[in-house]
N, C-alpha and C positions, 0 to 999 in steps of 0.2 A: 584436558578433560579426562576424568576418570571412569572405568568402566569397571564392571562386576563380570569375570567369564570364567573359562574352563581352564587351564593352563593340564597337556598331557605328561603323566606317569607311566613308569612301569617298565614291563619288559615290553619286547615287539609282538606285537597280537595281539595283547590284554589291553581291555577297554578304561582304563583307570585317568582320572583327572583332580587336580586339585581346582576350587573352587576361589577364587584369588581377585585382588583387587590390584588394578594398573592402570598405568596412563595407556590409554589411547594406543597412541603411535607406537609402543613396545612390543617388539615380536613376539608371540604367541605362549613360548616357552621361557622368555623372557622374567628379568627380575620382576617381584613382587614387591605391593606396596604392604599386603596384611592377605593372609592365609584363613581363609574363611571355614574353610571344611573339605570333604572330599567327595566325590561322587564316582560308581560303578558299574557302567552299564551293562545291560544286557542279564544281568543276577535278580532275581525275585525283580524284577520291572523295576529294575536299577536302586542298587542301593545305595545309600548316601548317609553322613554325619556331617550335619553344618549347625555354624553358628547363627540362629535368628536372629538373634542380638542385636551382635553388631553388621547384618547385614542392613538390617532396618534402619540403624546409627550411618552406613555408609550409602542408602538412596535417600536419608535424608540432608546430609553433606551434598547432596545433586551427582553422587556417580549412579550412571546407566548400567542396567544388567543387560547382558544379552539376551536372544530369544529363550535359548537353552535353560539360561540360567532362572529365568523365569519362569518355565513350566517347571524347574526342580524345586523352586522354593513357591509356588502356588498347590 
């Protein structure tokens, strides 16, 4: 089962995340199937660069976004 979430960047402190698609089971920080975009929290009520695209292409394939990831691209 594939999932759409957050995978964390950055230094220690900073809020940074890439926006990634994975199996499931793979841990958090874990390889990636396709790199969707990035997301910034906490800057102008979080900034972000994603792809619509193929986010669209990849919940229509049947991978699930997380809660998160679902208020970023709503």
């Amino acid at each position: 089962m594939l999932v759409i979430r957050l995978s964390r960047v950055g230094k220690r402190g900073e809020r940074r995340f890439r926006i990634v698609v994975q199996e499931k089971r793979s841990r958090r920080d874990g390889e990636a199937i396709e790199f969707l975009g990035w997301y910034e929290k906490g800057i102008e009520k979080g900034k972000k660069e994603a792809n619509k695209e193929r986010y669209s292409y990849w919940l229509s394939v049947g991978a699930e976004p997380s809660t998160t990831v679902a208020k970023i691209f709503s």
